[in-house]
Backbone bond lengths (Angstrom), bond angles and torsions (degrees), N, CA, C in turn:
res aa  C-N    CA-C-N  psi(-1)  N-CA   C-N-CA  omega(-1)  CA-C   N-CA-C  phi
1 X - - - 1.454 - - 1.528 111.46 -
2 X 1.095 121.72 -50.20 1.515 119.11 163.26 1.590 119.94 -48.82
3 X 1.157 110.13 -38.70 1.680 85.92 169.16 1.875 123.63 -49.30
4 X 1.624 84.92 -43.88 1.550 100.69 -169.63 1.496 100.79 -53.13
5 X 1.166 107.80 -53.82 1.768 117.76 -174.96 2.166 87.22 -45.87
6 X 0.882 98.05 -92.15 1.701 107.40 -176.48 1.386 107.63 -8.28
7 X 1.061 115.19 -44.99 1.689 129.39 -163.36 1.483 105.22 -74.67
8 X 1.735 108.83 -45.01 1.631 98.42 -174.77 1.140 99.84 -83.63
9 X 1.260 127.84 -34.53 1.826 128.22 -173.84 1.325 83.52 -55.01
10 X 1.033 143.70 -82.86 1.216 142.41 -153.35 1.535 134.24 -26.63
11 X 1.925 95.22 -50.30 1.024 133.87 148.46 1.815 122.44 -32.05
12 X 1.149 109.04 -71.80 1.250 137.00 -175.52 1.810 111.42 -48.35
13 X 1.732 91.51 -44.13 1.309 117.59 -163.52 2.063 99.14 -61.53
14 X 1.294 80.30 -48.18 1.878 103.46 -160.91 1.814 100.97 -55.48
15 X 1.660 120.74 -34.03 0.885 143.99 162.37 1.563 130.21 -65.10
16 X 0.993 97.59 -14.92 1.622 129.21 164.68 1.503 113.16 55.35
17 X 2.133 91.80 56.05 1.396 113.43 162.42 1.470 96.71 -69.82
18 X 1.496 106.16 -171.35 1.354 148.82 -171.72 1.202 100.56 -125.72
19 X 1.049 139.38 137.05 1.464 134.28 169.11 1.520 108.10 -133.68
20 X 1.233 129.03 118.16 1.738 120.48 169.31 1.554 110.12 -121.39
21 X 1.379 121.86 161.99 1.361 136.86 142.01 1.487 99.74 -94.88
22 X 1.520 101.96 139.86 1.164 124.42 -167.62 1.476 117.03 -158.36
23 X 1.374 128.46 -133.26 1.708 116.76 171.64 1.859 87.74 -135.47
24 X 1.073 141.72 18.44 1.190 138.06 -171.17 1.479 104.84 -144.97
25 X 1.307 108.86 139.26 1.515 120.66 166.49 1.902 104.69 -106.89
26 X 1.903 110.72 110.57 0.857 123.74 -165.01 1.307 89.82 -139.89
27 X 1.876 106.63 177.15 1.213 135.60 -170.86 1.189 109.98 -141.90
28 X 1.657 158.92 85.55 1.316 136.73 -157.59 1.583 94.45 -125.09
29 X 1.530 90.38 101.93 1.736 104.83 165.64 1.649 142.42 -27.83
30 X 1.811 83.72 -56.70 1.590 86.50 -178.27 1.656 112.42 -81.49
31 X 1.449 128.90 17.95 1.455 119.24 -172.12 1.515 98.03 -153.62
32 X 1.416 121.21 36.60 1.782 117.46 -179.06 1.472 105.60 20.26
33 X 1.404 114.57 74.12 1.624 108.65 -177.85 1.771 81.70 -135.67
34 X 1.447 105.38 134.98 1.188 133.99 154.23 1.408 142.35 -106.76
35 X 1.260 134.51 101.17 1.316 139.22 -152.47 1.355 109.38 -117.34
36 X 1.543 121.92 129.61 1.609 127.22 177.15 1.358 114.61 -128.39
37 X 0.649 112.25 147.38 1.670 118.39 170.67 1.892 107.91 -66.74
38 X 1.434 87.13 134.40 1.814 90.53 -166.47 1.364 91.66 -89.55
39 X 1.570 126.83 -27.05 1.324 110.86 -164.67 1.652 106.89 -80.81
40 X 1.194 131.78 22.03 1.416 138.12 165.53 1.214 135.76 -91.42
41 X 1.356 112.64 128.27 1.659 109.84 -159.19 1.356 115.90 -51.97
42 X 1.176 132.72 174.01 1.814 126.10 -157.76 1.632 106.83 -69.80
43 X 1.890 107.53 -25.70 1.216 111.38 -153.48 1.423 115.04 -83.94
44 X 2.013 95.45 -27.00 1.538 100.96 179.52 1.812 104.56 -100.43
45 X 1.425 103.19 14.17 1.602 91.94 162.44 1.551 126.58 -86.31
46 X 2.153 90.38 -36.79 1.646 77.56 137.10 1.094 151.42 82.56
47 X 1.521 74.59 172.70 1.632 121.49 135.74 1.515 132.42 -57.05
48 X 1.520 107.95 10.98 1.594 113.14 -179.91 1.888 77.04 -105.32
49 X 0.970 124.00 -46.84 1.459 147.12 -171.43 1.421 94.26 -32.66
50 X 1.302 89.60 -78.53 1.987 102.66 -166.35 1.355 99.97 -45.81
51 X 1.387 123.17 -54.66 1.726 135.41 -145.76 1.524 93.37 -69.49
52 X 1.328 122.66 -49.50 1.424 107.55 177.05 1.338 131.65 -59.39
53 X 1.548 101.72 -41.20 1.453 125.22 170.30 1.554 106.07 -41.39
54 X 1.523 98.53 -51.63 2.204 90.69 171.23 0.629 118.27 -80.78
55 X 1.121 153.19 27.03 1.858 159.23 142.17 1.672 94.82 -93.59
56 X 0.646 134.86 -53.41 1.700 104.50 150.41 1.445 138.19 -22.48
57 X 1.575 103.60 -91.44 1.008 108.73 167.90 1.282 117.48 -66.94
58 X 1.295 155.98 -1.97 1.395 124.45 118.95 1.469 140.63 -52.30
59 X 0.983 109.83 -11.67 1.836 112.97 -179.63 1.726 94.27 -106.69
60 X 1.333 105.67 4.58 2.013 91.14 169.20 1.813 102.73 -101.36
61 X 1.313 113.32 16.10 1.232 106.25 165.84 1.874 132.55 -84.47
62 X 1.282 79.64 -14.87 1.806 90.19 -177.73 1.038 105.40 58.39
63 X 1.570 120.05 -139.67 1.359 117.12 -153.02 1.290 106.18 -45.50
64 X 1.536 131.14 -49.62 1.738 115.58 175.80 0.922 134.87 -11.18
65 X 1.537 101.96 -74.98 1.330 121.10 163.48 1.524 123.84 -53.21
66 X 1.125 131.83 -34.49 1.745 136.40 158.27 1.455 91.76 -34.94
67 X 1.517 108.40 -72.25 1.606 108.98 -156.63 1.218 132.40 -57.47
68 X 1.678 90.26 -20.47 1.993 104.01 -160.61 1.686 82.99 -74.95
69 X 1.684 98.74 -57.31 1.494 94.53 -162.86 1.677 95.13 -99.51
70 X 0.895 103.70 105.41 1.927 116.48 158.50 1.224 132.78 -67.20
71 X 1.559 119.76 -26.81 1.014 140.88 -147.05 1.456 99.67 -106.31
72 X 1.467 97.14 -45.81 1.602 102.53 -170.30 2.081 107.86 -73.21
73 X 1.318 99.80 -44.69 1.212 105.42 141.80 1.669 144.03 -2.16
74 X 0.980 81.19 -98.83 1.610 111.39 160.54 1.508 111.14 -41.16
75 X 1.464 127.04 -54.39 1.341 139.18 179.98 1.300 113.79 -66.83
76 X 1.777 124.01 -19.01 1.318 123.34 160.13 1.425 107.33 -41.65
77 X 1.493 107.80 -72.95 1.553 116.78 -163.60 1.262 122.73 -99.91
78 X 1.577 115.92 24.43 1.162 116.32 155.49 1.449 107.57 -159.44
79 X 1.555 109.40 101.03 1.972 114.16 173.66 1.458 134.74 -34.42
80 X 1.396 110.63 -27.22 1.231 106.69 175.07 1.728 119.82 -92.93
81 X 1.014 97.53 7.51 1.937 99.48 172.65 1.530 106.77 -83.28
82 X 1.530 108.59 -9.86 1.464 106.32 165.27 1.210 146.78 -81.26
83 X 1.919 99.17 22.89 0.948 148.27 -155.86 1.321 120.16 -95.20
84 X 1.493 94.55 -33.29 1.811 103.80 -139.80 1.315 76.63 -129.02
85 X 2.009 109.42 150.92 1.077 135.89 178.49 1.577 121.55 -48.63
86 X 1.391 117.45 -18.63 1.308 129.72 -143.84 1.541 83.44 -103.69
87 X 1.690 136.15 -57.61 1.439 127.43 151.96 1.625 109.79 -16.73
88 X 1.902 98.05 -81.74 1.948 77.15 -161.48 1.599 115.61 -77.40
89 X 1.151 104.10 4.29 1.591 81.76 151.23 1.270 139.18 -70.63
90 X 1.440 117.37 -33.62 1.438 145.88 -168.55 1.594 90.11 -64.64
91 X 1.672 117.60 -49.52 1.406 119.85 175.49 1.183 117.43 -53.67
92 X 1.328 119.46 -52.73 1.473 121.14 178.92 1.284 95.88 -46.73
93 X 1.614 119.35 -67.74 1.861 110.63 -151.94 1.243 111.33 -44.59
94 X 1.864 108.88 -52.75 1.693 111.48 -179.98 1.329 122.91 -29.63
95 X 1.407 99.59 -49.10 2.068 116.87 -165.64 1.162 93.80 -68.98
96 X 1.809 142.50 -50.63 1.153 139.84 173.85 1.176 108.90 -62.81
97 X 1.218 128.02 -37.69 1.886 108.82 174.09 1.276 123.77 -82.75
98 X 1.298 107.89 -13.32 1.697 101.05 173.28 1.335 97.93 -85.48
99 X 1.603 128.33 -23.55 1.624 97.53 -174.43 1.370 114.69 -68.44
100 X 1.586 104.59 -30.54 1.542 115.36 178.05 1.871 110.57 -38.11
101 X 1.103 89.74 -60.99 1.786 121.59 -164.48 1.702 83.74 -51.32
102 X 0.964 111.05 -53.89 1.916 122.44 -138.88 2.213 82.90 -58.05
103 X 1.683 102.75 -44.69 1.256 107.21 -165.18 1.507 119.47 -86.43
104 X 1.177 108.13 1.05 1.631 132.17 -177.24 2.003 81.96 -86.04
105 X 1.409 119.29 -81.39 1.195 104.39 179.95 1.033 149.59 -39.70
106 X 1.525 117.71 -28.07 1.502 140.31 170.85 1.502 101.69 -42.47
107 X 1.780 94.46 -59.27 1.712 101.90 -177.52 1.241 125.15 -57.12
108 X 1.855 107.60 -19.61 1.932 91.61 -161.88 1.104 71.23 -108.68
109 X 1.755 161.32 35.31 1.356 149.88 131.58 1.151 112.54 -72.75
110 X 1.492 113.08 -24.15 1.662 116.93 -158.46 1.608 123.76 48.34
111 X 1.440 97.94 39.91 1.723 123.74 176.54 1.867 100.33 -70.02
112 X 1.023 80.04 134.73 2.172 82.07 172.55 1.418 105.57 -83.14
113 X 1.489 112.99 135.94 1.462 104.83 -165.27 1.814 99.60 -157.66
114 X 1.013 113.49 119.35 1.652 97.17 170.02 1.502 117.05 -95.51
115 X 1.456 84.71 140.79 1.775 90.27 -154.29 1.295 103.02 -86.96
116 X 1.367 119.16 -46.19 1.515 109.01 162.10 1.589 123.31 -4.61
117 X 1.643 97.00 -83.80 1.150 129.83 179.31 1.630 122.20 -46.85
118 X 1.522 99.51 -39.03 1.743 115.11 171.03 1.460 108.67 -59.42
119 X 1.748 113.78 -60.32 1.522 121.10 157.42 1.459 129.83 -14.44
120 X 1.590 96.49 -79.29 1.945 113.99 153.91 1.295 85.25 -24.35
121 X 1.126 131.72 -105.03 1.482 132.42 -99.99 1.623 87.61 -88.44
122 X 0.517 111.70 -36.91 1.766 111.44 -173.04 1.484 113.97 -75.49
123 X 1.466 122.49 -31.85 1.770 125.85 153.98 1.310 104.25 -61.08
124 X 1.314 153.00 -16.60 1.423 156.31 -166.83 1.391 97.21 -113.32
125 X 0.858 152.55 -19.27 1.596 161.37 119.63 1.287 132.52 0.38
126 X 1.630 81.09 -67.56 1.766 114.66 -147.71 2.296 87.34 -110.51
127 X 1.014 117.46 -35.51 1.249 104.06 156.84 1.671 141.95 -50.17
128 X 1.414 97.16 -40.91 1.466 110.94 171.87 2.130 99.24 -63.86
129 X 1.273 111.08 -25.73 1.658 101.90 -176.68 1.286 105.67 -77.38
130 X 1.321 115.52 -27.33 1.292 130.21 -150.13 2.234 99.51 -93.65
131 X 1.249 115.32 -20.24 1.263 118.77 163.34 0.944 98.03 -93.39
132 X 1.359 152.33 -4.96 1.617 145.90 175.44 1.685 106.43 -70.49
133 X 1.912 99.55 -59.50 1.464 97.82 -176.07 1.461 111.62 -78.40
134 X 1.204 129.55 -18.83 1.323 110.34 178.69 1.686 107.84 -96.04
135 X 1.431 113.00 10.08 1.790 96.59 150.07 1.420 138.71 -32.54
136 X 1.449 103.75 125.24 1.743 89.56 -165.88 1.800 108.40 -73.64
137 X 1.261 116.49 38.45 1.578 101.55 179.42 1.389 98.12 -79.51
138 X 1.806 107.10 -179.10 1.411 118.15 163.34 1.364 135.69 -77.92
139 X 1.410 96.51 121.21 1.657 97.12 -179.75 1.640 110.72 -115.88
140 X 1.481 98.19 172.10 1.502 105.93 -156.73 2.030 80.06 -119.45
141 X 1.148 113.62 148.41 1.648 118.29 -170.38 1.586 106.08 -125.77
């Protein structure tokens, strides 16, 4: 599994990401910086790897990405749309399309990856978003 890790860092590198171990699994747009949690086993680093990597390449779509997510959008230039259900949904979709994306790349790397296991880890993920939006606080629609 560490090769594989080596291989996308590598990847990433050539592209002239940032790559850190850190205590957070992040994505920071404006500076191709990628951040994982070091204390994670090799397999879900990953797969923390890929998942950020598609929040990339989804936010290099521009207007696409405006359109897909509107909401999130919208919440740039105005704070209180981060309010309303229609935001964390837009969050959810992202987190579900980059995991998509994250495993679309694996393949055109030809990274060894068990997908099963990629699945796992990414429904265990994508659940924690998924008690976020259905928090019973107040939202504005």
């Amino acid at each position: 599994m560490k090769r594989q890790i080596e291989k996308f860092i590598s990847f990433l590198e050539k592209d002239r990401f940032k790559v850190d171990a850190t205590n957070e699994n992040a994505f920071y747009s404006g500076t191709k910086r990628i951040t994982y949690d070091g204390r994670q086993a090799d397999e879900a680093v990953l797969f923390t790897l890929l998942h950020e990597y598609g929040h990339y390449k989804l936010r290099c779509a521009g207007k696409k990405y405006a359109k897909r997510y509107f909401s999130q959008k919208k919440a740039d230039k105005d704070g209180r749309s981060k309010r309303s259900i229609a935001y964390k949904v837009d969050i959810l979709r992202e987190e579900y399309d980059a995991w998509r994306i994250g495993l679309e790349v694996a393949k055109e790397l030809n990274l060894k990856i068990n997908r099963q296991n990629y699945e796992k880890h990414s429904a265990i993920c994508l659940k924690t978003y998924c008690g976020w939006v259905c928090d019973s606080g107040n939202y504005e629609y």
